[in-house]
N, C-alpha and C positions, 0 to 999 in steps of 0.2 A: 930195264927202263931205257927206254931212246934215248938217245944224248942230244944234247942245247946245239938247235943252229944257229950260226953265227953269219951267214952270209949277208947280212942285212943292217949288221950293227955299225954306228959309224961311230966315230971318236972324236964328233963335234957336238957344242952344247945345245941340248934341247931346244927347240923353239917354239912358243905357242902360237897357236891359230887354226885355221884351215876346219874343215869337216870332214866326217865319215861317213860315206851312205852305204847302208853295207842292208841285203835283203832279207827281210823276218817271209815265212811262208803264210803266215796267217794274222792277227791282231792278236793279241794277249787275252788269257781267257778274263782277265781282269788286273787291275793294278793295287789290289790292297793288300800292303805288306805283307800281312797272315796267312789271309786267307789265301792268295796265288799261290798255282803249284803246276806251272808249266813252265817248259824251260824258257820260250821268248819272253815271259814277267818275269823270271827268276833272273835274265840277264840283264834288264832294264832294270829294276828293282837295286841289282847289285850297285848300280851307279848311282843311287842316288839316296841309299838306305844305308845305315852302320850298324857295327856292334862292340863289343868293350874290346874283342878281340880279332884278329883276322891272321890269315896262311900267308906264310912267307911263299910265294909261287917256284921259288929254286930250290930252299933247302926243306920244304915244307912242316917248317915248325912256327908252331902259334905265338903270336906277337902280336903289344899292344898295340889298340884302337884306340878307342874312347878311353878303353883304361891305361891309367899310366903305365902299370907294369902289370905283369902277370900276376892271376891272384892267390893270396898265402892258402895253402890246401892242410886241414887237422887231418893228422896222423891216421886216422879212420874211416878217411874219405871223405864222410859228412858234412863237410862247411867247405865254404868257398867264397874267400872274403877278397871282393875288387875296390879299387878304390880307382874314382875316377877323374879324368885329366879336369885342371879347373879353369883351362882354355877353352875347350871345344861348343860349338853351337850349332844347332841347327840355322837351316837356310836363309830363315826370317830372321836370323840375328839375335835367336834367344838363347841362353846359354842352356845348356843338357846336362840335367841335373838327377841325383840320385832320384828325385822324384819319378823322373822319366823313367827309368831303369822299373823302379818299383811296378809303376803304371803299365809297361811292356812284360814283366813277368805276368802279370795278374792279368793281363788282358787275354795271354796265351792260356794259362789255364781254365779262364774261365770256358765253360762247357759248352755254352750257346753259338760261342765264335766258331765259325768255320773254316777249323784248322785242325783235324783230328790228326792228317800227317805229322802236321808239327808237334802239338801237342803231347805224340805219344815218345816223343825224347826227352820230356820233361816229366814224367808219372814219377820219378820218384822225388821233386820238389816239394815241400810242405811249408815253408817258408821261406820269406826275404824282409830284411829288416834292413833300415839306416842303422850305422854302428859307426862312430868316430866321428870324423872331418870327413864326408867325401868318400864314406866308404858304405858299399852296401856288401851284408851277411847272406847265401844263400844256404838252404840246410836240407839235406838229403833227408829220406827215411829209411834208404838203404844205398851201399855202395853203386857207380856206376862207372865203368871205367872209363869212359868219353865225356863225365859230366865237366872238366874243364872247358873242352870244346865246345859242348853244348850249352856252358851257361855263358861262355865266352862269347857263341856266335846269336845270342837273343839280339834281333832287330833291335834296336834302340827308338821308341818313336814319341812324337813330342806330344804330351800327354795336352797340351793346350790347343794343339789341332783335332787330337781324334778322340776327346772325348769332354768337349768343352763344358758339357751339362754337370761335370765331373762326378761321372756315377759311380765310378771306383774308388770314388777318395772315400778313406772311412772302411772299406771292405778289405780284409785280408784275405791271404789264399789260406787259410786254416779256415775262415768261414764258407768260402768257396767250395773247398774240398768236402767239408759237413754240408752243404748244401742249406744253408742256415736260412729262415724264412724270409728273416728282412732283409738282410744281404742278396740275398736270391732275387726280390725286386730291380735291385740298382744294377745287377749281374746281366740281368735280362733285357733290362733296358737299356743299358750301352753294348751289347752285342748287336742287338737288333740293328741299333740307331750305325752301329758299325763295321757289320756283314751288308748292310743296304747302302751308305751314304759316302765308301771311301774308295770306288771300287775303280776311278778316274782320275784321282787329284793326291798319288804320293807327293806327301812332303817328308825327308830327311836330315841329317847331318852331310851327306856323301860330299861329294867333289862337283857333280852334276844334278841341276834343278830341272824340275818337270818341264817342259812348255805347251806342248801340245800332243793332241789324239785324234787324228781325223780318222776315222773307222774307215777299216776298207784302205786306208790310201797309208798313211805314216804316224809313226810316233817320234816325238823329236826332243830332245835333252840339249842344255844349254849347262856350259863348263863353269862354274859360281868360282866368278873373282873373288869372291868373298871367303873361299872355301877357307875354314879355322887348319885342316893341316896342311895348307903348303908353307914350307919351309921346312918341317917336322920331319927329324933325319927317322925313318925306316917306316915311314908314311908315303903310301903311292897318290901323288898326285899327276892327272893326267895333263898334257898338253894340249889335247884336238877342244876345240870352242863348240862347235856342235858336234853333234852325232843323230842322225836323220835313220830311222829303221823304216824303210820301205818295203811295205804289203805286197811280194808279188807269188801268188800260189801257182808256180809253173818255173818249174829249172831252164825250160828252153826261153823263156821272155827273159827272165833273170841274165842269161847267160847274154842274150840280146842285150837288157841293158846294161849290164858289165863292157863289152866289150863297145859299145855305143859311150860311155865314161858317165852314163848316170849312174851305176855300182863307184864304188872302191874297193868295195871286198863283196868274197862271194865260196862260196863251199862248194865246191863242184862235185857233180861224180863223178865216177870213174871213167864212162865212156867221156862224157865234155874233157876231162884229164886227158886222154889218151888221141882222142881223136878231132878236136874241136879246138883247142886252144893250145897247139903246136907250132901254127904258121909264125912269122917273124914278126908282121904286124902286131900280135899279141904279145910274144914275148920281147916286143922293145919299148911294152907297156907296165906289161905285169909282171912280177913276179908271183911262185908258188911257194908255198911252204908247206910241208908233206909230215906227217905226225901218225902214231898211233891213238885213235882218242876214246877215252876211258868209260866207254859205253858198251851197249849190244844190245843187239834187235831181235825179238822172241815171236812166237805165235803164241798166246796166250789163252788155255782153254777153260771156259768155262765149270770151273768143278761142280758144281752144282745144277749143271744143266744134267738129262737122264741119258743124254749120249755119255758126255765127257767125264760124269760121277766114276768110271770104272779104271783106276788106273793102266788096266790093261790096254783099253779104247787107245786113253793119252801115249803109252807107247809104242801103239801100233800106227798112230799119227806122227812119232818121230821117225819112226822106221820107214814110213813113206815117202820123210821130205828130204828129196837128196841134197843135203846142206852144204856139202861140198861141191858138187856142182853148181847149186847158187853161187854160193864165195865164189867160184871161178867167173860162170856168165853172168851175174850182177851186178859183182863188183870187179870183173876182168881180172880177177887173183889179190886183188888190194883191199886183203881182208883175212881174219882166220876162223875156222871154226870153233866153239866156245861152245861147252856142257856144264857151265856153272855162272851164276850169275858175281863169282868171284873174279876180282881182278887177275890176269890172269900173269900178273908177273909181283903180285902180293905172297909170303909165307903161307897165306890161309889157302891157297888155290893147292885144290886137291887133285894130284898128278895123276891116282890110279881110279878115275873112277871109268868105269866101264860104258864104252862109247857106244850109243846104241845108232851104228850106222844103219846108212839105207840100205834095207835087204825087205823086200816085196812080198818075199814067198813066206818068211818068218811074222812079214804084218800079220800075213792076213791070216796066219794059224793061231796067233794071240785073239785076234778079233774074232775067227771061228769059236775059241774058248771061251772066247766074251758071249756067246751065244748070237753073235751076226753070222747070216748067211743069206745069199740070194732064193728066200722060199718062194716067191713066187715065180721066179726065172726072167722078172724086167731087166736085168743086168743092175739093177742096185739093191748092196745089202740092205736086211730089211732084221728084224727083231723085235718080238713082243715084249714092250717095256708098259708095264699096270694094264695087263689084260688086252691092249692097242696096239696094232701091226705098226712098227714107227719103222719106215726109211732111215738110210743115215745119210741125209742130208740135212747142211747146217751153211748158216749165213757169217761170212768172216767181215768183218769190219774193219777198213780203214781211213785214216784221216787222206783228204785231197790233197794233193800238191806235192806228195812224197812219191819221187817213182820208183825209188826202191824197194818202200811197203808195196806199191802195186804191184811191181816185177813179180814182189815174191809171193802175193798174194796169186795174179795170174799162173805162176808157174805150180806152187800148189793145185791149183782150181784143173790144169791141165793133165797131173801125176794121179791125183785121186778119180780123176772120171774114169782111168784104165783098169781101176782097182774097185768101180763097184761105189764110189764115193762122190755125191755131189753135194760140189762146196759152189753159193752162190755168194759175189762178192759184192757188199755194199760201199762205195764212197761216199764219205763225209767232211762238210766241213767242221775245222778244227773243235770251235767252242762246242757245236751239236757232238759231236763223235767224243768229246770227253764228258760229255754231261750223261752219254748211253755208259761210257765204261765205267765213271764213278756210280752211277743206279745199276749196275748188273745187266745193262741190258742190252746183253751180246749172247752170241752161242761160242765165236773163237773169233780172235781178233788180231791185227800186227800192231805190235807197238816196240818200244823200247824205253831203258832204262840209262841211267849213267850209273859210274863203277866207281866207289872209292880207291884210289890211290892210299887211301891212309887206312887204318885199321877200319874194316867194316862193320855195322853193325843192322844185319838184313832186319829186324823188329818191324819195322813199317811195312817191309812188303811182305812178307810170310810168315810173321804171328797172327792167329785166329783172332786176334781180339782187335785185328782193323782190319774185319772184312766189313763190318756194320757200319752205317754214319759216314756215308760215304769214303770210308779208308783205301790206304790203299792196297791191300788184300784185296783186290776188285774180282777177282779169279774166284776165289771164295774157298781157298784153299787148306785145308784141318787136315795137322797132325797133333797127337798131343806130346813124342817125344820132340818134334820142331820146334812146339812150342817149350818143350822144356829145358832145349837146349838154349834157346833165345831170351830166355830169363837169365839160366847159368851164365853164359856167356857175358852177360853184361856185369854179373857182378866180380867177375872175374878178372882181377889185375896179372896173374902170371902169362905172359905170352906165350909160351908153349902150351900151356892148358888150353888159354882159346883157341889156337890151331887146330889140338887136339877136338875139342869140342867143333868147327866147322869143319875140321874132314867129314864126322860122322854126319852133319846139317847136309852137306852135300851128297853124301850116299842117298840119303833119304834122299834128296828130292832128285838124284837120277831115278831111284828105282819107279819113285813115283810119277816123273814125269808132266808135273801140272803147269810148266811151258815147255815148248820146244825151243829150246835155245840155240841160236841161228847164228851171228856171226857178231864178231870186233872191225868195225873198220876204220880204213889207213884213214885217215882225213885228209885232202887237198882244198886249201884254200890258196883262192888266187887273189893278190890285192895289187893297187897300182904303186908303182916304183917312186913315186915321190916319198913313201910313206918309209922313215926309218924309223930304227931299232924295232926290226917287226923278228921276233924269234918263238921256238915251239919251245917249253920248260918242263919239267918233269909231273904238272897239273894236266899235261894232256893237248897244248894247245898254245899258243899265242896269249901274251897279255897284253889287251889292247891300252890300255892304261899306260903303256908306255910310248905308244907309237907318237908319232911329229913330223912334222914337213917344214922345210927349209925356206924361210920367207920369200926366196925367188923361187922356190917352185911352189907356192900354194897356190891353189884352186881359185877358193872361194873367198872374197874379202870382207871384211865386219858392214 
């Protein structure tokens, strides 16, 4: 694990005010608590949404939220009982009550909502009940070794704003689950009325209040003097009064306005790192802070398309892509190569799996076996798949304003045309290119994932049972020991046992190959020097939540 830098801490007391403009690539594919699941609404989101429980960002163990303390857990796993603080409010000044709590479980199971990601952390909930003073009962139907975390980190949201017709009151998740008739009315009409009507206007508990969404231009959050934890010892409240996320899909404008002072912070890559933001100018403005961050960037292929159905195809397509050489000209060596979508300095990361480097002559003898070959002598492989001479050409899909996905999309598209292989490459913006990869509909794509730091639990992205319903299985990937390991796994409390169990989840998906998994990188963020206590922690990255600027150097004034 990197160690904590310090270069930036000072030993003078916080101060509030000032703003942060710091650039999003794209708008958020929406803002409603549940239903979001990209990372620019998951970081917006985070500021102004709560849960009973949250990650201490240094020693990274769970601490309360909304709930007073951690919750009593029966010998069996099965219950998991919080009781919660009888302080806290949301935005509007309403207090957050067990009711809320109840109304956010039931909102997540219910089926209609669209949140199948989310939802499938929650399958083995059957109920939640009021119990005592201020105490809600959660009850398993079978063990799950994350279900602390997972019931810990339930959004909290204010049942008077997002479901005011109150179609849940009255409905339990035991009738939800049965699928009960009349229940099922009220079930379906507050999803409706709540996948369509919230998808602009979060309201929260957090520390920052929505203010505005101009599409295209900015999203911008306002610091709530009113917030109920500050004061609250082991509660992070922030200092900065705005924080302004501006729309620019282009690293070289971004980097423009960065160094022009309409950024404050900004992600650079590795060339802008190395060759662009060296001069003195720069650095008697900015500082960098340099991190490994707890991600990685795949080609994702289609298992269910009649090219990429053959696991052979998928790794004769990693044999092709020289990923080390990426890591080097991509990201100029500020990066490592990764064959697991395990963290790679986690116990679970499995040390011997067998690296299917780039070796050309070995591809294309797996793909000969696969039954491709150039029959009619155009220079592209060709194969009858259902009686039909099919080419192996396919369209790779990625999102705009990423030039790292291009880089490596171009440099693919350049490797496989020597090999018989054409790859045509589609750019997309953000919201369009994830509404193609949640319906399936791509042939092979770039994307990327984040890495837990803390015990994983892969369920969402490689159990078969969220390829459907828009999951995130989007690849459409079936094993059935995968899946049987990802059942085990979860109900599994000894920590060597689950090790033991995701060595083998890993073998499996080297052999099978259904991504190419490409690389981890260094992260360089460059932010301006006014800004203290700006440090990288063992989450991967900076907590901006602590950052502040010193009243004679702020910016912007109220």
């Amino acid at each position: 694990m990197q160690s904590k830098s310090v270069e930036t801490l000072s030993d003078l007391p916080p101060e509030t005010g000032d703003w942060l403009v710091q650039q999003i690539l794209s708008d958020p594919e929406q803002l409603n608590p549940l239903t979001s699941n990209d990372a620019t609404a998951s970081s917006i989101l985070a500021r102004i949404m709560e849960s009973l429980l949250d990650r201490d960002p240094e020693t990274l163990q769970m601490r309360p939220l909304l709930a007073a303390s951690l919750p009593t857990v029966s010998d069996d796993h099965l219950t998991y009982t919080f009781t919660l603080r009888d302080d806290a409010h949301f935005s509007d000044g309403k207090p957050v009550t067990i009711d809320d709590v109840l109304f956010s479980i039931k909102a997540i199971k219910a089926p209609q909502v669209n949140a199948p990601f989310l939802r499938v952390y929650f399958s083995s909930i059957i109920k939640a009940e009021a119990v005592g003073k201020n105490q809600v009962r959660f009850t398993a139907s079978e063990p799950y070794f994350l279900n602390e975390e997972v019931l810990g980190g339930i959004t909290i949201l204010p049942k008077h704003i997002y479901d005011p017709q109150g179609h849940l009151d009255g409905v339990s998740i035991a009738q939800i689950l049965a699928e009960d008739k009349t229940a099922a009315v009220h079930v379906k009409a507050f999803a409706d009325a709540f996948n369509r009507d919230f998808s602009r206007n979060p309201v929260g508990s957090g520390p920052y209040l929505f203010d505005s969404w101009d599409t295209g231009q900015r999203v911008i959050l306002l610091r709530d003097k009113n917030y109920w934890g500050a004061g609250h010892e082991g509660i992070e409240t922030p200092y900065i009064d705005r924080r302004v996320y501006r729309v620019i899909n282009n690293s070289d404008a971004a980097l423009v306005a960065l160094k022009s002072g309409d950024l404050d912070s900004l992600g650079l890559d590795p060339l802008q790192h190395l060759r662009q933001t060296s001069g003195k100018k720069f650095t008697s403005q900015y500082n960098k802070l340099m991190y490994y961050a707890p991600g990685y960037t795949y080609i994702g292929w289609n298992n269910q398309h009649p090219i990429f159905a053959d696991p052979k195809v998928r790794r004769a397509m990693t044999m092709l892509t020289n990923r080390k050489s990426m890591a080097e000209a991509i990201l100029f060596g500020l990066g490592q190569v990764i064959n697991s979508p395990i963290y790679r300095f986690r116990p679970e990361y499995n040390e011997s799996l067998d690296v299917l480097s780039y070796d050309p002559a070995a591809a294309k003898a797996l793909l000969a076996e696969a039954g491709w070959g150039d029959q009619d002598g155009d220079g592209i492989l060709d194969k009858q798949i259902d009686g039909i001479w099919t080419p192996l050409i396919f369209e790779l899909k990625i999102n705009s304003g990423n030039d790292i996905r291009k880089s490596v999309a171009l440099t693919l598209q350049d490797e496989m045309k020597r090999h018989g292989i054409i790859v045509r490459i589609r750019e997309l913006d953000w919201t369009i290119f994830l509404d193609d990869v949640r319906n399936h509909r791509f042939d092979a794509l770039v994307l990327g994932w984040s890495m837990s730091v803390n015990p994983p639990d892969g369920y969402q992205v490689w159990h078969s049972s969220q390829i459907e319903n828009r999951g995130s299985n989007f690849i459409g990937f079936k094993n059935e020991r995968v899946d049987a390991i990802l059942d085990e796994y979860r109900r599994q409390f000894d920590p060597a046992k689950r090790v033991a169990l995701y060595q083998e989840f890993q073998q499996i998906l080297n052999q099978q190959q259904p991504y190419t998994f490409l690389f981890m990188r260094r992260s360089i963020q460059a932010y301006s020097k006014r800004f203290k206590d700006v440090s990288a922690l063992p989450i991967g990255g900076p907590v901006s939540t602590r950052w502040w600027v010193p009243k004679a150097a702020q910016k912007y004034t109220p």
